[in-house]
MARKE-751994 format. One line per field, with one value per residue (C-alpha): residue number from 1; residue in three letters; x, y, z. Coordinates in nm, 4 decimals. Layout:
# residues N
i: [NUM,...]
aa: [ALA,...]
xx: [X,...]
yy: [Y,...]
zz: [Z,...]
This chain:
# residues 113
i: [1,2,3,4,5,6,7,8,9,10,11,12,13,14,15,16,17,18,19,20,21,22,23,24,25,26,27,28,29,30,31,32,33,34,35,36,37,38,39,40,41,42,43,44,45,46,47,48,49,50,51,52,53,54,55,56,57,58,59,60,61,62,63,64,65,66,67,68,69,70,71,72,73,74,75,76,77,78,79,80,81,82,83,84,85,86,87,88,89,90,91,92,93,94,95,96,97,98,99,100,101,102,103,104,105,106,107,108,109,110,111,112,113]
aa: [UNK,UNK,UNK,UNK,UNK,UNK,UNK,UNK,UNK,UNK,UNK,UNK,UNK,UNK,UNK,UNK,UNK,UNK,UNK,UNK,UNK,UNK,UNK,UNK,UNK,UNK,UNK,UNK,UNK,UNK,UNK,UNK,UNK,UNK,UNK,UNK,UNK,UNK,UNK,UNK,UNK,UNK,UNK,UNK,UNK,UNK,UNK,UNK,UNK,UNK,UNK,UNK,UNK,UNK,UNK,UNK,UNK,UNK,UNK,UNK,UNK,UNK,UNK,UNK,UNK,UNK,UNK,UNK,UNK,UNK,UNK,UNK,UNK,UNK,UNK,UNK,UNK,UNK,UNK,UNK,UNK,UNK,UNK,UNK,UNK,UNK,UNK,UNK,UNK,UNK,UNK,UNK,UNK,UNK,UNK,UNK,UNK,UNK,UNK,UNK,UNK,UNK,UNK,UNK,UNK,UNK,UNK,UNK,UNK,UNK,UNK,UNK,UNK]
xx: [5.5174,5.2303,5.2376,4.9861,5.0000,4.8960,4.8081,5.0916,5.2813,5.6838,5.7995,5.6814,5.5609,5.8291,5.9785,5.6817,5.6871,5.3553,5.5289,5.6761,5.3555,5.1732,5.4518,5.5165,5.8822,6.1029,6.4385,6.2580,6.2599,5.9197,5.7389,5.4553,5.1552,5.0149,4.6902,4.4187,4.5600,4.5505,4.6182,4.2837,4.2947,4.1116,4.2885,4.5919,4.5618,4.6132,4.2489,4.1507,4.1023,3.7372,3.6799,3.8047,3.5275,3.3812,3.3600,3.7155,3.4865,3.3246,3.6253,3.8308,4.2488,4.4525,4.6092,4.3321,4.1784,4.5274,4.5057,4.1925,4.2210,4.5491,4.3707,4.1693,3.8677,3.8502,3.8797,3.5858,3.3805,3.4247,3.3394,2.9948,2.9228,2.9458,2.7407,2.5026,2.5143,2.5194,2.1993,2.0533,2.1491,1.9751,1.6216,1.5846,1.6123,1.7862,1.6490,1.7879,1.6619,1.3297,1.2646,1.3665,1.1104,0.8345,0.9044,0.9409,0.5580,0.4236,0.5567,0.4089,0.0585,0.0921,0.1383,-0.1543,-0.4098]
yy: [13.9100,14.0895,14.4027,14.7049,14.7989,14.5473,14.3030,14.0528,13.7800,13.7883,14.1489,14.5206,14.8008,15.0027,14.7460,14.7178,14.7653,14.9715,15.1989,15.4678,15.4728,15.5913,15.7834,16.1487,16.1582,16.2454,16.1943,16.0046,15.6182,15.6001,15.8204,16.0222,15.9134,16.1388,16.3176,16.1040,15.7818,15.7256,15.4417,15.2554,15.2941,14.9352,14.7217,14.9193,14.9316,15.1868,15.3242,15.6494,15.8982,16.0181,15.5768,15.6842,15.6197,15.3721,14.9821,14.8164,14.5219,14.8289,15.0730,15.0248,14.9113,15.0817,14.7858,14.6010,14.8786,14.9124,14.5518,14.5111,14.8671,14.7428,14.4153,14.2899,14.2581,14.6135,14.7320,14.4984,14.5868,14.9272,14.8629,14.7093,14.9891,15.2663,15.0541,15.0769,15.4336,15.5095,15.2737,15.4768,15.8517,15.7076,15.6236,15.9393,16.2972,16.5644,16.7574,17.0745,16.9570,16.8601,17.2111,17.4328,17.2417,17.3185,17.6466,17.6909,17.5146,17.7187,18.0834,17.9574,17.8587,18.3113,18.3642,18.1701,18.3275]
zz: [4.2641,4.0867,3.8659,3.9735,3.6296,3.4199,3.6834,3.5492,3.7228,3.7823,3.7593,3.9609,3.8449,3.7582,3.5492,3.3650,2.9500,3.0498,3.2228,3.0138,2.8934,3.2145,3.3403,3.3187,3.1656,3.4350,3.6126,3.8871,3.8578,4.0124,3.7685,3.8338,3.6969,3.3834,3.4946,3.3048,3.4928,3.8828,4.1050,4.2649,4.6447,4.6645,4.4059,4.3347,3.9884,3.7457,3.5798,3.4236,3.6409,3.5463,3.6893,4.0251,4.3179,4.0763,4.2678,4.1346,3.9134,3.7271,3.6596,3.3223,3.3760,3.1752,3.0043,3.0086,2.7741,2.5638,2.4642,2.3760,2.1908,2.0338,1.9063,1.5844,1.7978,1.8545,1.4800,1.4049,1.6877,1.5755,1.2479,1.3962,1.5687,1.2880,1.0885,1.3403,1.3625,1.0367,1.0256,1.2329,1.1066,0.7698,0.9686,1.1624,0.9353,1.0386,1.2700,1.1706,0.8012,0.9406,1.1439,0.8354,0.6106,0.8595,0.9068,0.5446,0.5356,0.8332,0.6357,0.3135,0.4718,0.6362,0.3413,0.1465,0.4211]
């Protein structure tokens, strides 16, 4: 027996600890899903719904995402990649900085001629 939801071995989906999670909060056992998760007509699984239509070894699974969210390797590769941004914000001005100083330059040349 294999779980749709996080693709595990030995129970279904609705018994699932991922469950309540994806699951509107109703009286129904079955659950609707919430709107920013549906159910992969291909591989069953649950993805986000903006990865429907995508081929199933290209679109995220939910829990696949919530683990590795939920992990340590997330909070350091998240710390890698605002230090790369902020890298980068530091070699490229402003642009809004960089079109006020010209236009500041081009009305003080008017203004020399």
């Amino acid at each position: 027996m294999k779980c749709h939801n996080c693709g595990g071995e030995g129970h279904v989906s609705r018994e699932c600890a991922w469950h309540t999670e994806l699951t509107e909060p109703a009286a129904d056992p079955g659950g609707k899903l919430k709107a920013q998760f549906k159910r992969c007509p291909a591989c069953q699984a649950i993805i986000y719904a903006w990865d429907l239509g995508l081929p199933c070894d290209t679109h995220r699974i939910v829990a696949d995402w919530q683990a590795y969210y939920n992990s340590g390797r997330f909070v350091t590769d998240s710390a890698a990649t605002r230090e790369h941004a902020n890298r980068n914000r530091d070699q490229h001005p402003d642009r809004r900085q960089q079109a006020a100083r010209q236009v500041t330059e081009s009305r003080a040349a008017r203004e020399l001629a």
